[in-house]
N, CA, C and O atoms as a GROMACS GRO file, in nm:
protein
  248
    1UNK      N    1   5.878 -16.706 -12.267
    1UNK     CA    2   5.769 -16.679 -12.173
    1UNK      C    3   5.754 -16.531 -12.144
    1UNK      O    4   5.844 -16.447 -12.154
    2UNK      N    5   5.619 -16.510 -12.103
    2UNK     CA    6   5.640 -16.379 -12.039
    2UNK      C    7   5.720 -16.298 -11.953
    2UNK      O    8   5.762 -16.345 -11.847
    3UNK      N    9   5.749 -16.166 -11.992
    3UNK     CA   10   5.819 -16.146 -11.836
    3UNK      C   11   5.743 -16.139 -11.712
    3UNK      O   12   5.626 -16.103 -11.704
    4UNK      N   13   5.834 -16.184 -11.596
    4UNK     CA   14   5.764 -16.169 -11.469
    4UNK      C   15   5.744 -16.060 -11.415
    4UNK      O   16   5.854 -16.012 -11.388
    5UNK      N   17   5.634 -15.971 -11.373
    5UNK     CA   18   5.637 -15.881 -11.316
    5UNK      C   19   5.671 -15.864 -11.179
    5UNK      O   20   5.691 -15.747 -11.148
    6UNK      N   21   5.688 -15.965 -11.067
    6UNK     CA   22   5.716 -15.963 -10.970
    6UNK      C   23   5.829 -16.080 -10.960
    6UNK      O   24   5.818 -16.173 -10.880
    7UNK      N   25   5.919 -16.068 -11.032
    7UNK     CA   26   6.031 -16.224 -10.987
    7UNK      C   27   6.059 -16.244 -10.893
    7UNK      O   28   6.032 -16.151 -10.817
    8UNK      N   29   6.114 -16.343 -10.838
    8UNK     CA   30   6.182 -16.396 -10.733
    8UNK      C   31   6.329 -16.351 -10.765
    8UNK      O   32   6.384 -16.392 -10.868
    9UNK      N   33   6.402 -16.254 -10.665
    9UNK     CA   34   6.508 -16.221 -10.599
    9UNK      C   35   6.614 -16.318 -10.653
    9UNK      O   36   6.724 -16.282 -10.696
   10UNK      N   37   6.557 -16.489 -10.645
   10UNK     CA   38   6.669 -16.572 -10.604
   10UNK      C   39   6.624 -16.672 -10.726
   10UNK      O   40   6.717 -16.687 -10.804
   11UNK      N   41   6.519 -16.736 -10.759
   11UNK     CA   42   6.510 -16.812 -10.872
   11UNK      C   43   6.467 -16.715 -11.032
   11UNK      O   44   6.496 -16.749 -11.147
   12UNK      N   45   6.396 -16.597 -10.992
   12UNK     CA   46   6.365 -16.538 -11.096
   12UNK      C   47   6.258 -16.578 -11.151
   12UNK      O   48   6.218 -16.539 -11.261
   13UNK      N   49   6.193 -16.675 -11.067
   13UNK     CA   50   6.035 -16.684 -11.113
   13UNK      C   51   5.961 -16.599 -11.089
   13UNK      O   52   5.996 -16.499 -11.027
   14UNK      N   53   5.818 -16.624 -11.139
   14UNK     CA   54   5.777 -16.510 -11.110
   14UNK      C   55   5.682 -16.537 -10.959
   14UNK      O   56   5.635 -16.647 -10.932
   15UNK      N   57   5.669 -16.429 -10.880
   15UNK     CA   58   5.580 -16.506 -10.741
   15UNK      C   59   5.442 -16.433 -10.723
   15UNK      O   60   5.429 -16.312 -10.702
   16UNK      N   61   5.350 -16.520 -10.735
   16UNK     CA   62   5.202 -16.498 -10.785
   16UNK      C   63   5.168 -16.488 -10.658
   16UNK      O   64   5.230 -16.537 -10.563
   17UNK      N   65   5.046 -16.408 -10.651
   17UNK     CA   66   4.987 -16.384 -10.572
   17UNK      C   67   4.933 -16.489 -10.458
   17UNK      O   68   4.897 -16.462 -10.343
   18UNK      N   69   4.936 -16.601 -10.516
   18UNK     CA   70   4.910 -16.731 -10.378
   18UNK      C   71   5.016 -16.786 -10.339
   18UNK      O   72   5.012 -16.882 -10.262
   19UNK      N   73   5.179 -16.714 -10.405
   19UNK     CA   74   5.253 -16.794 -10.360
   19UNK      C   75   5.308 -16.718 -10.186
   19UNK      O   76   5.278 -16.603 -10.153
   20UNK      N   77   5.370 -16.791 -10.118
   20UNK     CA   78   5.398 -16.757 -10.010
   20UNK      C   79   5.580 -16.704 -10.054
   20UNK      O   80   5.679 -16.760 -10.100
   21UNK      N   81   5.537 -16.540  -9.998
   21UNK     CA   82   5.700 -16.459 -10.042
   21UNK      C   83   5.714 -16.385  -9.981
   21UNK      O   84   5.610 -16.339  -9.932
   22UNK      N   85   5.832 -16.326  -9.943
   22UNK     CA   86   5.873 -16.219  -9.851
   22UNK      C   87   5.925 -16.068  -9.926
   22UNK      O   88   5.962 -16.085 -10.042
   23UNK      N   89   5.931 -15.980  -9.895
   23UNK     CA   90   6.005 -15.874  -9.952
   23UNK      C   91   6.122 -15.830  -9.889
   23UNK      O   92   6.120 -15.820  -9.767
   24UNK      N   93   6.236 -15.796  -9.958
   24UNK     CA   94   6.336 -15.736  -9.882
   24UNK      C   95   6.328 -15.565  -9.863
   24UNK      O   96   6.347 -15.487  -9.956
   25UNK      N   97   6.300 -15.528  -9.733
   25UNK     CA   98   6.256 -15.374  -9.718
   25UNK      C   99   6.416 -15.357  -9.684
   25UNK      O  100   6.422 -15.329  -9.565
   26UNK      N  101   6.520 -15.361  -9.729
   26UNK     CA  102   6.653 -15.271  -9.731
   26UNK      C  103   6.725 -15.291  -9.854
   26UNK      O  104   6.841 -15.331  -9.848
   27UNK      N  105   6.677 -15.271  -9.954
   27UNK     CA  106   6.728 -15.201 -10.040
   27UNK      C  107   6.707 -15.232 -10.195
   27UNK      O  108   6.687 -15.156 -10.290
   28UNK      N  109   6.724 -15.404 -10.185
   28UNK     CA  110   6.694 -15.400 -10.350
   28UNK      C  111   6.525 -15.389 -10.387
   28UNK      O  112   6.476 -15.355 -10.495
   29UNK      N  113   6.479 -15.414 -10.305
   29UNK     CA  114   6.286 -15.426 -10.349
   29UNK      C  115   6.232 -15.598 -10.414
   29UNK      O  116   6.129 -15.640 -10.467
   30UNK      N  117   6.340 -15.646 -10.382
   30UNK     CA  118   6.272 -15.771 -10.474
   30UNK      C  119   6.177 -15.875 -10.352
   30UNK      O  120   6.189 -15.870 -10.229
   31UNK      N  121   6.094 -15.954 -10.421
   31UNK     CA  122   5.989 -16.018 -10.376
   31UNK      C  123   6.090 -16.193 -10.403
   31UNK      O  124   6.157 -16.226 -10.501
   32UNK      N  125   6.057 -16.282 -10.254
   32UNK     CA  126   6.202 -16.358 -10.244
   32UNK      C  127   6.038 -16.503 -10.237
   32UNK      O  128   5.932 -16.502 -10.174
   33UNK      N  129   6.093 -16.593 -10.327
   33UNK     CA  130   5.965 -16.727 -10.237
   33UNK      C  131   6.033 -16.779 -10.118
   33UNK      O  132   6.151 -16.811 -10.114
   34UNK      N  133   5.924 -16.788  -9.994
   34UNK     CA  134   5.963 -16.852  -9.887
   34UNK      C  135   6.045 -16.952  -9.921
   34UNK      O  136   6.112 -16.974  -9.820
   35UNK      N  137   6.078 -17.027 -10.008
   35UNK     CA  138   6.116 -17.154 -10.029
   35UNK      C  139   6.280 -17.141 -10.085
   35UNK      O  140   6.380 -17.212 -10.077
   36UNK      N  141   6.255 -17.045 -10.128
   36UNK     CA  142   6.391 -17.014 -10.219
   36UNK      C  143   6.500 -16.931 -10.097
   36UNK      O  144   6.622 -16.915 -10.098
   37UNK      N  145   6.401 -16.894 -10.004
   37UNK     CA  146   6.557 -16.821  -9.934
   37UNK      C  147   6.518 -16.887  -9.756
   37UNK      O  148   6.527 -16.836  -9.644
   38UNK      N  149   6.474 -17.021  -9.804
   38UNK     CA  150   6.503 -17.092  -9.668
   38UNK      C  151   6.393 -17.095  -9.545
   38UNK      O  152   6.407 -17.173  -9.451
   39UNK      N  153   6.299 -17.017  -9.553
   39UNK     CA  154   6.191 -16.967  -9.457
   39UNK      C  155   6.112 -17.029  -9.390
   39UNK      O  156   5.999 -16.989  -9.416
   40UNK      N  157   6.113 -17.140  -9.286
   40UNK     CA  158   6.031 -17.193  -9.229
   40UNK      C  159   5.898 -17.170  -9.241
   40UNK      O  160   5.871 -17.050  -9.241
   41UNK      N  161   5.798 -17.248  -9.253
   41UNK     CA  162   5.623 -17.225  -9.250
   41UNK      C  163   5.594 -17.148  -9.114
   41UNK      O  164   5.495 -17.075  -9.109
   42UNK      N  165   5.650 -17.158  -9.039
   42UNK     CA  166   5.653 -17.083  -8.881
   42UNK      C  167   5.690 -16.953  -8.913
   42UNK      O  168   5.618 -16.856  -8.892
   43UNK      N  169   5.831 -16.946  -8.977
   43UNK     CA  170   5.899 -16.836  -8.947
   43UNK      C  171   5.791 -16.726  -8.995
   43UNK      O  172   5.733 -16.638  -8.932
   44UNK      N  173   5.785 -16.769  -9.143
   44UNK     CA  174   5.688 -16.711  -9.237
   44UNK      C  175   5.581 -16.615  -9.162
   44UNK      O  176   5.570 -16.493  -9.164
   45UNK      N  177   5.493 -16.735  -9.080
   45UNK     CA  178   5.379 -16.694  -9.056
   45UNK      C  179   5.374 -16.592  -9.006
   45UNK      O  180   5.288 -16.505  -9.017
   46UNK      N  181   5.538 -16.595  -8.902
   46UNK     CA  182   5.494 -16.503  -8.763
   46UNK      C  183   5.569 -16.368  -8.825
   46UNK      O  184   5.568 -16.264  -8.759
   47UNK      N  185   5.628 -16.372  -8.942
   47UNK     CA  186   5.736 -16.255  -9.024
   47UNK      C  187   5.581 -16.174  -9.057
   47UNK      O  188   5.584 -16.052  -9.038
   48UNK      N  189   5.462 -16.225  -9.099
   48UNK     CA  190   5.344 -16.217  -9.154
   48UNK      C  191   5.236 -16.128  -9.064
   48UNK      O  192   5.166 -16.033  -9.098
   49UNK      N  193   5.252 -16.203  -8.925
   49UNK     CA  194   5.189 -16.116  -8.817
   49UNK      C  195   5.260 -16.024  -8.746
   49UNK      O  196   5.218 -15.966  -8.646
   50UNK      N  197   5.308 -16.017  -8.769
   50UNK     CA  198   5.462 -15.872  -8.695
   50UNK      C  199   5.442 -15.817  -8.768
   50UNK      O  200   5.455 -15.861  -8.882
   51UNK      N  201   5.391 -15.656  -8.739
   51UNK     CA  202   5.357 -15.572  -8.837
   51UNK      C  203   5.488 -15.490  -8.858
   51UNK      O  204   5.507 -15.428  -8.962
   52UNK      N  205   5.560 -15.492  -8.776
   52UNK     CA  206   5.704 -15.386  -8.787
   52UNK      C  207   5.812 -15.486  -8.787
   52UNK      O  208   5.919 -15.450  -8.737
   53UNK      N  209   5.803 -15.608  -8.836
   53UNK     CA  210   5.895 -15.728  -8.884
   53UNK      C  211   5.942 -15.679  -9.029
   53UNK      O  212   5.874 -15.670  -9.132
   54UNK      N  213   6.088 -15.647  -9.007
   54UNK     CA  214   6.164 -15.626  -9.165
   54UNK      C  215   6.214 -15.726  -9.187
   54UNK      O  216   6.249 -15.789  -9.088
   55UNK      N  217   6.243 -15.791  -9.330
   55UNK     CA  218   6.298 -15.866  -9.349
   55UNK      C  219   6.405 -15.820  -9.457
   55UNK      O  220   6.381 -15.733  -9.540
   56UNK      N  221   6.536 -15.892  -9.445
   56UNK     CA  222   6.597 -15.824  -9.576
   56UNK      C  223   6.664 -15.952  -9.620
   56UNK      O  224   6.699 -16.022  -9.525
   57UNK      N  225   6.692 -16.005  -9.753
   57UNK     CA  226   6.768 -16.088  -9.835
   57UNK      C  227   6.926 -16.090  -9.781
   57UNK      O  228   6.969 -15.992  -9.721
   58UNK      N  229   6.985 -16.175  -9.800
   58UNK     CA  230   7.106 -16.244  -9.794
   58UNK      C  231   7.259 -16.139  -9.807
   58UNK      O  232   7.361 -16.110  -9.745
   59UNK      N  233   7.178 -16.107  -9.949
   59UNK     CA  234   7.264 -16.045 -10.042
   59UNK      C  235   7.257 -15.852  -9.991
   59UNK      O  236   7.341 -15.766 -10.016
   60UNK      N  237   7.148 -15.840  -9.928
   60UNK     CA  238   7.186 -15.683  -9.839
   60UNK      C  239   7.210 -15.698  -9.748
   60UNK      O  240   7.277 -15.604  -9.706
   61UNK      N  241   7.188 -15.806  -9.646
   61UNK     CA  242   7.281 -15.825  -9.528
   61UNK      C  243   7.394 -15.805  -9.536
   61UNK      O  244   7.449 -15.715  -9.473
   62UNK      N  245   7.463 -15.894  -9.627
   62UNK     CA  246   7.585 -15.853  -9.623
   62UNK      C  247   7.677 -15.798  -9.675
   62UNK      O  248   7.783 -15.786  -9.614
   0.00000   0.00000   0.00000
Protein backbone atom coordinates (compact mmCIF):
# COMPACT_ATOMS: atom_id res chain seq x y z
CA UNK A 1 0.00 0.00 0.00
CA UNK A 2 0.84 3.43 -0.06
CA UNK A 3 2.72 5.17 2.42
CA UNK A 4 0.77 7.14 4.91
CA UNK A 5 1.46 10.57 5.01
CA UNK A 6 -0.05 11.34 8.23
CA UNK A 7 -0.01 7.83 10.34
CA UNK A 8 -1.37 7.14 13.40
CA UNK A 9 1.22 7.38 16.35
CA UNK A 10 -0.33 4.08 17.65
CA UNK A 11 -1.86 1.86 14.80
CA UNK A 12 0.13 3.38 11.92
CA UNK A 13 -2.74 3.95 9.81
CA UNK A 14 -3.02 6.50 8.04
CA UNK A 15 -5.61 9.38 9.60
CA UNK A 16 -7.58 11.13 6.85
CA UNK A 17 -8.86 14.09 7.01
CA UNK A 18 -12.54 13.03 8.30
CA UNK A 19 -11.08 10.94 10.68
CA UNK A 20 -11.38 12.23 14.25
CA UNK A 21 -7.39 12.62 15.67
CA UNK A 22 -5.45 14.38 18.02
CA UNK A 23 -1.83 15.61 17.79
CA UNK A 24 0.78 15.26 20.32
CA UNK A 25 2.23 19.01 20.74
CA UNK A 26 5.31 17.65 23.08
CA UNK A 27 7.48 16.21 21.13
CA UNK A 28 7.12 13.43 18.72
CA UNK A 29 4.57 15.32 16.15
CA UNK A 30 2.54 12.35 15.41
CA UNK A 31 -1.25 12.55 14.57
CA UNK A 32 -2.95 9.76 17.24
CA UNK A 33 -6.97 8.41 16.11
CA UNK A 34 -9.28 9.31 18.88
CA UNK A 35 -9.96 5.71 19.04
CA UNK A 36 -6.62 4.34 19.21
CA UNK A 37 -5.42 6.28 22.28
CA UNK A 38 -8.72 6.00 24.21
CA UNK A 39 -10.50 9.52 23.73
CA UNK A 40 -13.94 9.90 24.66
CA UNK A 41 -16.45 11.64 21.91
CA UNK A 42 -16.75 14.33 24.81
CA UNK A 43 -13.30 14.48 25.65
CA UNK A 44 -12.48 14.97 21.97
CA UNK A 45 -14.88 17.57 21.38
CA UNK A 46 -14.03 19.79 24.18
CA UNK A 47 -9.82 18.98 23.51
CA UNK A 48 -11.30 20.58 19.99
CA UNK A 49 -12.84 23.77 21.49
CA UNK A 50 -10.01 24.72 23.95
CA UNK A 51 -7.92 26.63 21.92
CA UNK A 52 -4.79 26.42 24.36
CA UNK A 53 -5.72 22.56 25.13
CA UNK A 54 -2.32 20.51 24.61
CA UNK A 55 -2.50 17.22 24.27
CA UNK A 56 0.44 14.86 24.40
CA UNK A 57 0.60 10.84 23.74
CA UNK A 58 1.28 8.23 26.35
CA UNK A 59 4.61 7.58 25.28
CA UNK A 60 5.91 11.53 26.02
CA UNK A 61 4.20 11.62 29.13
CA UNK A 62 6.16 9.40 30.37
Amino acid sequence: GAMAIYPCGMCHKEVNDNDEAVFCESGCNFFFHRTCVGLTEAAFQMLNKEVFAEWCCDKCVS
